[in-house]
C-alpha positions in Angstrom: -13.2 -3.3 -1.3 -11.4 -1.4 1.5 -7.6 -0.4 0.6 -5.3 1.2 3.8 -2.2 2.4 3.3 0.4 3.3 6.3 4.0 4.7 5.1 6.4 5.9 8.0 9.8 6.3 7.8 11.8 8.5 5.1 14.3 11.2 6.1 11.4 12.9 8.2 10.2 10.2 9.7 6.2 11.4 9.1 3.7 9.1 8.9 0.7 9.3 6.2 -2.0 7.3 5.9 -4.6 7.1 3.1 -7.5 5.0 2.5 -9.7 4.6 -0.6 -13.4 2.5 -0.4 -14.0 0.9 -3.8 -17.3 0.0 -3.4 -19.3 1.8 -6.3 -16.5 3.1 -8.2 -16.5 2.9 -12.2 -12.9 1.4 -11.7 -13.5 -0.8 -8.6 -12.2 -4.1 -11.0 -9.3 -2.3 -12.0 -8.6 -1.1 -8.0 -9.7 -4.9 -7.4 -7.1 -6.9 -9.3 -4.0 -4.2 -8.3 -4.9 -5.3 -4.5 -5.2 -8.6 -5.5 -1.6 -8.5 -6.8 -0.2 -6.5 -3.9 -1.4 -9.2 -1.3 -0.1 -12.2 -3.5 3.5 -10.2 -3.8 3.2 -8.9 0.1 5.4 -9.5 3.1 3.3 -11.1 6.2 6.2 -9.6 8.6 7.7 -6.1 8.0 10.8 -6.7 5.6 14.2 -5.0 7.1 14.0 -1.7 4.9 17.1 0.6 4.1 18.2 3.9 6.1 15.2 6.4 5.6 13.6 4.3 3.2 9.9 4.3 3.5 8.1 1.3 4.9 4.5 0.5 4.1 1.7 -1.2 5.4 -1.0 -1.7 2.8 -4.5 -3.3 3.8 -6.9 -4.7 1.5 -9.9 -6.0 3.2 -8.6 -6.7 6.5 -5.8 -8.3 5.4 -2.5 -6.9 6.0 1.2 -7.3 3.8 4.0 -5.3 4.9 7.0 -3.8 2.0 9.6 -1.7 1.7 11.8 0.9 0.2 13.6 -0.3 -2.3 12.1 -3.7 -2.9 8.6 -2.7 -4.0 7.4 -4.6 -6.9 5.7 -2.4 -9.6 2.1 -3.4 -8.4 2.6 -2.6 -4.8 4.1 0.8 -6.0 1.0 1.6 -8.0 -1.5 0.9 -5.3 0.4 2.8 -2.7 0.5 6.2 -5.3 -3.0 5.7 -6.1 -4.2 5.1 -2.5 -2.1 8.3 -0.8 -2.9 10.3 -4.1 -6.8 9.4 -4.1 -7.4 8.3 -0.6 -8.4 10.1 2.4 
């Protein structure tokens, strides 16, 4: 499994993005059901976000959900640390 993130916006206004491939990974069920979730719970359009709030674009095996500062549920929060912490 291939999970992209894309956050832009903020105070800054920087872009990072971040991608981790699961594929041979001890945890790649674990990585599996968290992107799972965060497609179910995802935006198909990018949700109207708040003034320098971070917007995201997360992409889990080619398919793309859109969220947003403040209105990320706990699983789409998760996967975004994870992929920008882990990710390259």
């Amino acid at each position: 499994m291939r999970i992209q993130v894309r956050r832009t916006g903020g105070f800054a206004g920087i872009e990072r993005r971040a991608e981790v491939d699961t594929s041979g990974r001890s945890d790649s069920d674990e990585w599996r059901t968290l992107g799972e979730r965060v497609l179910a719970s995802g935006q198909e359009t990018p949700p109207a976000g708040v003034p320098d709030g971070f917007r995201y674009e997360i992409t889990v095996d080619g398919r793309t959900v859109y969220a947003a500062d403040p209105r990320l549920t706990d699983e789409q929060r998760e996967l975004v640390s994870r992929v920008l912490k882990e990710g390259a």
